[in-house]
N, CA, C and O of each residue as an XYZ file, in Angstrom:
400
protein
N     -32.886     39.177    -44.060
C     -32.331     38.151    -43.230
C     -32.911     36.789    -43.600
O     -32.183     35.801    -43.695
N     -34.276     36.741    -43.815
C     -34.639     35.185    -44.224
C     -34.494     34.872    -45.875
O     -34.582     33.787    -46.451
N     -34.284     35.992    -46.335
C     -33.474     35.757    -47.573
C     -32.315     35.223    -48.346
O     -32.247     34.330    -49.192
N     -31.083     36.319    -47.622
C     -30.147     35.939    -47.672
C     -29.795     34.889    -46.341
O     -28.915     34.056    -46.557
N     -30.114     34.890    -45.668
C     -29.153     33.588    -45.176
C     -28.963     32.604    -45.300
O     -27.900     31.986    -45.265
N     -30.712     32.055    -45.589
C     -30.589     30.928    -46.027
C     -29.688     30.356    -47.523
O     -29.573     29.176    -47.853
N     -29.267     31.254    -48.078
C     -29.162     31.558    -49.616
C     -27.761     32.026    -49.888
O     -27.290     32.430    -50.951
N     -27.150     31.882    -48.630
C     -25.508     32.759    -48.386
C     -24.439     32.614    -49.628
O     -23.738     33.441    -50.211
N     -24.648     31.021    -49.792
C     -23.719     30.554    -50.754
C     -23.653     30.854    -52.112
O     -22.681     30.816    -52.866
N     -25.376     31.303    -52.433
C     -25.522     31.460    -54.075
C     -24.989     33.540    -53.760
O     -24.072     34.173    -54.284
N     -25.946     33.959    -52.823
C     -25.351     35.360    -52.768
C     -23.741     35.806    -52.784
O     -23.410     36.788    -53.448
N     -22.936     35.185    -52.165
C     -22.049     34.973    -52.353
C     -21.248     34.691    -53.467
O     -20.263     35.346    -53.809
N     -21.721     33.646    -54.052
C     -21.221     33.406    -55.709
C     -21.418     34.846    -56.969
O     -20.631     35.262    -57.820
N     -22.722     35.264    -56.616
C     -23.059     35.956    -57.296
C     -22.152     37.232    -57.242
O     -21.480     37.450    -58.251
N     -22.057     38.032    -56.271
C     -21.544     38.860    -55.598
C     -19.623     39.143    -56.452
O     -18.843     40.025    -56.811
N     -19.786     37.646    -56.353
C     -17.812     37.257    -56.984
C     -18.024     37.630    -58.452
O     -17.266     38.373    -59.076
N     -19.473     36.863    -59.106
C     -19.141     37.406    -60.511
C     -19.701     38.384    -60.708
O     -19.079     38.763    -61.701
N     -20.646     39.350    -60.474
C     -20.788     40.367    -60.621
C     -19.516     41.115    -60.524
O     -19.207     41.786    -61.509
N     -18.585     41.111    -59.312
C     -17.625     42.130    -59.621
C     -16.417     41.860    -60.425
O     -15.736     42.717    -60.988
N     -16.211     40.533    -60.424
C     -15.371     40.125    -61.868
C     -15.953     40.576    -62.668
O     -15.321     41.401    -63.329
N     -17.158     40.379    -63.008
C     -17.614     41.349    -64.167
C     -17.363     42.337    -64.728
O     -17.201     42.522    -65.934
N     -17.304     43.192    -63.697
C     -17.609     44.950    -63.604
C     -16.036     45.086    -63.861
O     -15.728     45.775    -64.833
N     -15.076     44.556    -63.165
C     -13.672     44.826    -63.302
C     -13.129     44.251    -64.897
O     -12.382     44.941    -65.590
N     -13.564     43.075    -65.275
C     -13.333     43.087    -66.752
C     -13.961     44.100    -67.868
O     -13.358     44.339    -68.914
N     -15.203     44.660    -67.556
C     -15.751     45.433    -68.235
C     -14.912     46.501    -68.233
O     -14.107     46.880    -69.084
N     -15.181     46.908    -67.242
C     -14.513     48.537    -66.980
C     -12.888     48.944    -67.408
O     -12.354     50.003    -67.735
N     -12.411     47.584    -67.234
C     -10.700     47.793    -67.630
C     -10.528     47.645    -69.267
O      -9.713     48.209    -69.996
N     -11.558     46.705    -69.601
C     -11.369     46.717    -71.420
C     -11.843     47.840    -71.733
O     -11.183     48.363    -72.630
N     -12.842     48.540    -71.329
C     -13.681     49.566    -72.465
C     -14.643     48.808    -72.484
O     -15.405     49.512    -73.147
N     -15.270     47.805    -72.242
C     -16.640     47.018    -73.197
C     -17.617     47.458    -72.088
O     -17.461     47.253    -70.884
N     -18.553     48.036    -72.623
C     -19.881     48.207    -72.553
C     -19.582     48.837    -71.525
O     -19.451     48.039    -70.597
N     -19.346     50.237    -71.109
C     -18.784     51.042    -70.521
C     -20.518     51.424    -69.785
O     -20.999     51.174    -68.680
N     -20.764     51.735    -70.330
C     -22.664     52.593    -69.554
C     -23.094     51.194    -68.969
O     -23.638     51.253    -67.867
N     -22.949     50.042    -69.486
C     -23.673     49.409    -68.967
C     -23.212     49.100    -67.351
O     -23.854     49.250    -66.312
N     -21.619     48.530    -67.621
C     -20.655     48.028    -66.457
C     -21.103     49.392    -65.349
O     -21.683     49.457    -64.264
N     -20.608     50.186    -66.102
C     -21.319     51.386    -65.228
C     -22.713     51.544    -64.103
O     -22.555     51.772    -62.903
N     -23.944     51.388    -64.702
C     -24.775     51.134    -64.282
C     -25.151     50.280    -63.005
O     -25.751     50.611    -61.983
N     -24.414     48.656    -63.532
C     -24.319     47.499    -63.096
C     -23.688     47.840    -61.804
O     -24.319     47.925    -60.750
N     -22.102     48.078    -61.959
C     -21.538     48.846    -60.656
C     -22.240     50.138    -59.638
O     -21.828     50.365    -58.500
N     -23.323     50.877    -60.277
C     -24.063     51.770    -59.410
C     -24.587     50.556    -58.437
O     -24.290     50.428    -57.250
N     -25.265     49.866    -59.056
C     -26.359     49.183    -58.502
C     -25.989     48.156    -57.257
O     -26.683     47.829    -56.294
N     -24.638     47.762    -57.627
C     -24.084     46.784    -56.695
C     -23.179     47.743    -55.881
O     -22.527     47.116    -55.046
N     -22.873     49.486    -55.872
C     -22.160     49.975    -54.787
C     -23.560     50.226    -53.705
O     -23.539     49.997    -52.496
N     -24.535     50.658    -54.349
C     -25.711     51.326    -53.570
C     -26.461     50.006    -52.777
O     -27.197     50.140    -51.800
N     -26.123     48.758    -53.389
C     -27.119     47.551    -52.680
C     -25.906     47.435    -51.345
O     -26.275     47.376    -50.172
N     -24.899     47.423    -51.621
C     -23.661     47.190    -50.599
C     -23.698     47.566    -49.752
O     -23.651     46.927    -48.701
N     -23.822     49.054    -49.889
C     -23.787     50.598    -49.156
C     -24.612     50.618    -48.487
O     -24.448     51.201    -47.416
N     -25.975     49.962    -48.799
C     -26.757     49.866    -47.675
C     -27.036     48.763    -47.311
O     -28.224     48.467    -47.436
N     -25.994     47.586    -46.654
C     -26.315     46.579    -46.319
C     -25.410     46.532    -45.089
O     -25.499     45.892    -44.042
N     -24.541     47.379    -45.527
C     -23.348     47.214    -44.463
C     -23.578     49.079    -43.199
O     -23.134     49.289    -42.070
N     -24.395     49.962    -44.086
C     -25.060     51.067    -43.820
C     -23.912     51.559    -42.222
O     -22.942     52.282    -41.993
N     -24.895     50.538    -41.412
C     -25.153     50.728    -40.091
C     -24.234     49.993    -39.498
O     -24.518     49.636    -38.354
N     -23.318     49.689    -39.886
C     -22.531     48.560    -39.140
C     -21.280     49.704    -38.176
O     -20.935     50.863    -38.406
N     -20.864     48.708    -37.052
C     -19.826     49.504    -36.666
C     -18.382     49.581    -37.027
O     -17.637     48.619    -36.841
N     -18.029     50.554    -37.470
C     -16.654     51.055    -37.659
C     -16.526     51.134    -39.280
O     -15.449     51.561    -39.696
N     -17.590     50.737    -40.313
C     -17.855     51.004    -41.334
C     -17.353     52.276    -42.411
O     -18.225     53.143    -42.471
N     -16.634     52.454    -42.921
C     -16.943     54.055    -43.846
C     -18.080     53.757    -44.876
O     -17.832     53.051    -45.854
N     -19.511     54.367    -44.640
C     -20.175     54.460    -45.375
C     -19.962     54.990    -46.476
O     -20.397     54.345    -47.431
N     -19.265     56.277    -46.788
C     -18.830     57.521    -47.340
C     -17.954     56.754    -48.608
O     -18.214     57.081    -49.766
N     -16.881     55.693    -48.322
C     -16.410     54.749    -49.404
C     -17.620     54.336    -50.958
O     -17.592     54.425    -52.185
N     -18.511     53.893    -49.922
C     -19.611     53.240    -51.033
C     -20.191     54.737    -51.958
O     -20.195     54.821    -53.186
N     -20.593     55.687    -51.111
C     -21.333     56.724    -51.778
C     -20.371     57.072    -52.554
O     -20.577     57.047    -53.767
N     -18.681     57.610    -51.881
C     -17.907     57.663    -53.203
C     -17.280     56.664    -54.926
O     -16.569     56.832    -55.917
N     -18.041     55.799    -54.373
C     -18.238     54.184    -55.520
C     -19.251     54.584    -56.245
O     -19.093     54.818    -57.443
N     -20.348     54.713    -55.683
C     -21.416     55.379    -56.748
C     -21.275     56.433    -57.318
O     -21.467     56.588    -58.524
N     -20.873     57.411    -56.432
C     -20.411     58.609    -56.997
C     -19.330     58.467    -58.602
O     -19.818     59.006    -59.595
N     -18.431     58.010    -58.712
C     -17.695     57.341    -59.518
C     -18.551     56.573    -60.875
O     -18.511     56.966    -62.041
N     -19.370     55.297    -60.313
C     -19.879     54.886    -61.438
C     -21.000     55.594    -62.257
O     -21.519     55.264    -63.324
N     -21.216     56.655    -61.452
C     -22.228     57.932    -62.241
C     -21.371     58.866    -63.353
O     -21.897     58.954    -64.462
N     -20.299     59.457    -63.181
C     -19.244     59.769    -63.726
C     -18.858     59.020    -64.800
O     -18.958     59.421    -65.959
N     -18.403     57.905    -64.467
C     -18.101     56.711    -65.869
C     -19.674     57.030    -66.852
O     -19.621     57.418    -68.019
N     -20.573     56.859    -66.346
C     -22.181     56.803    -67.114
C     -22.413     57.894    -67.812
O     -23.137     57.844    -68.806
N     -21.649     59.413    -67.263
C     -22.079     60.166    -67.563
C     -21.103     60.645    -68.977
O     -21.604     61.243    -69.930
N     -19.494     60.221    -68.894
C     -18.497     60.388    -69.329
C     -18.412     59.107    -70.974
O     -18.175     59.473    -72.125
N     -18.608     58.079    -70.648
C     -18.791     56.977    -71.218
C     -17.579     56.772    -71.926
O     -17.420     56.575    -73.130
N     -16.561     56.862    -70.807
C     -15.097     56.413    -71.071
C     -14.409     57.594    -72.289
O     -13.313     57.401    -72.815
N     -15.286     58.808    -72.590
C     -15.200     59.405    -73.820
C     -15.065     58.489    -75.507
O     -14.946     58.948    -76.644
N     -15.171     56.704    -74.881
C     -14.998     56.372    -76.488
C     -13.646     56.350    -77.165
O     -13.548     55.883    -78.300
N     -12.969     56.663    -76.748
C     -11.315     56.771    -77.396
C     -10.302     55.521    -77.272
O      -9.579     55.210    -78.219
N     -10.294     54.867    -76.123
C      -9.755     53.527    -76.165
C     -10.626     52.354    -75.773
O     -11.802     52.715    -75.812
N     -10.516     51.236    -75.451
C     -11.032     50.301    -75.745
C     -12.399     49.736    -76.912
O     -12.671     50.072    -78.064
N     -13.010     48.774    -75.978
C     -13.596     48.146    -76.812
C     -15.231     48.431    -77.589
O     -15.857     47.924    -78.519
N     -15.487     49.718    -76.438
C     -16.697     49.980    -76.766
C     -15.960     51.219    -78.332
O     -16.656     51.414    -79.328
N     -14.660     51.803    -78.193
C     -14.411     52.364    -79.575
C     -14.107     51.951    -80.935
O     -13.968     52.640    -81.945
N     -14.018     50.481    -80.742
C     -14.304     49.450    -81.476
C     -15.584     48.952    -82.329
O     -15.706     48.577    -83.495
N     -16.410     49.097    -81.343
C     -17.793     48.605    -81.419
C     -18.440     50.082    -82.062
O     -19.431     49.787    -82.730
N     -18.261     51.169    -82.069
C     -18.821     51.873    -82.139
C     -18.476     52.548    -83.295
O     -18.828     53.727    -83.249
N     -17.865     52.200    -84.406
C     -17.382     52.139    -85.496
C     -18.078     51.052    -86.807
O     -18.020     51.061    -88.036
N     -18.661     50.264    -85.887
C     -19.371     49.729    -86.903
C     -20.460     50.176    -87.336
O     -21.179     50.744    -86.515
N     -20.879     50.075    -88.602
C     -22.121     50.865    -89.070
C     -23.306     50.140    -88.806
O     -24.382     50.733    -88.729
N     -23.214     48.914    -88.659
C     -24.575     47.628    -88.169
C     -24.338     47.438    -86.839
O     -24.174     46.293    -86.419
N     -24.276     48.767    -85.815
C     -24.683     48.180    -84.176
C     -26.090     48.811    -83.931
O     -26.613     49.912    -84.102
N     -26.511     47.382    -83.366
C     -27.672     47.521    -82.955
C     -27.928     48.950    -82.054
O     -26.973     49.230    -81.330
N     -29.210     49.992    -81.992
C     -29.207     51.202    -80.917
C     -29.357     51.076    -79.653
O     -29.086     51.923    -78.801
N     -29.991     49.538    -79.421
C     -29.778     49.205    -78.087
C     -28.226     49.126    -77.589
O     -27.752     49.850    -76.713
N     -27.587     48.210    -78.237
C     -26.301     48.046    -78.050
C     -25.321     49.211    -77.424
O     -24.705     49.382    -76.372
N     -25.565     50.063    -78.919
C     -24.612     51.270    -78.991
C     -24.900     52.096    -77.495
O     -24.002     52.642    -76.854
N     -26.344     52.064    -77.091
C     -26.340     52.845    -76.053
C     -25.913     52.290    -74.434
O     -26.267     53.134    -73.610
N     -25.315     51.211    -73.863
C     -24.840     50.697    -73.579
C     -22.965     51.137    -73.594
O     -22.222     50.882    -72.647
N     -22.508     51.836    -74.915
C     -21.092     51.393    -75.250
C     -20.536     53.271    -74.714
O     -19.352     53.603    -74.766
């Protein structure tokens, strides 16, 4: 509470591009584990922010995480987009690749 409130506007901003983010990632193929990840992290911070609220479906968020664990675990299988692109080159970095 003395965090975010004072701070509403930047949390807020952030919040917008993080999930623009995650939705450009995830729809191209690019960096599939990572967007992945990224999206765990921002269903589970959500999920419990809004937790306790009334009339809430908590169960939404856990099934969001649930989901971006799946993508992480699956890693788009690699067959279309951009991380099957990337992953064809013989000079990607192993950080990179593990990410794709």
């Amino acid at each position: 509470m003395t965090i975010v409130s004072p701070n509403l506007a930047l949390f807020g901003y952030a919040t917008l591009i993080v999930e623009f983010l995650l939705a450009v990632l995830l729809l191209s193929g690019t960096l599939t584990r990572g967007a992945a990840l990224l999206g765990l992290g921002q269903s589970i911070a959500i999920g419990l922010s809004v937790a306790n609220a009334d009339g809430e479906w908590y169960w939404s968020y856990l099934l969001r995480a649930a989901l971006h664990v799946a993508i992480f675990a699956m890693a788009a299988r690699r067959f279309y987009g951009v991380d099957a692109l990337l992953r064809q080159r013989p000079d990607l970095p192993k950080r990179l690749a593990a990410l794709t």
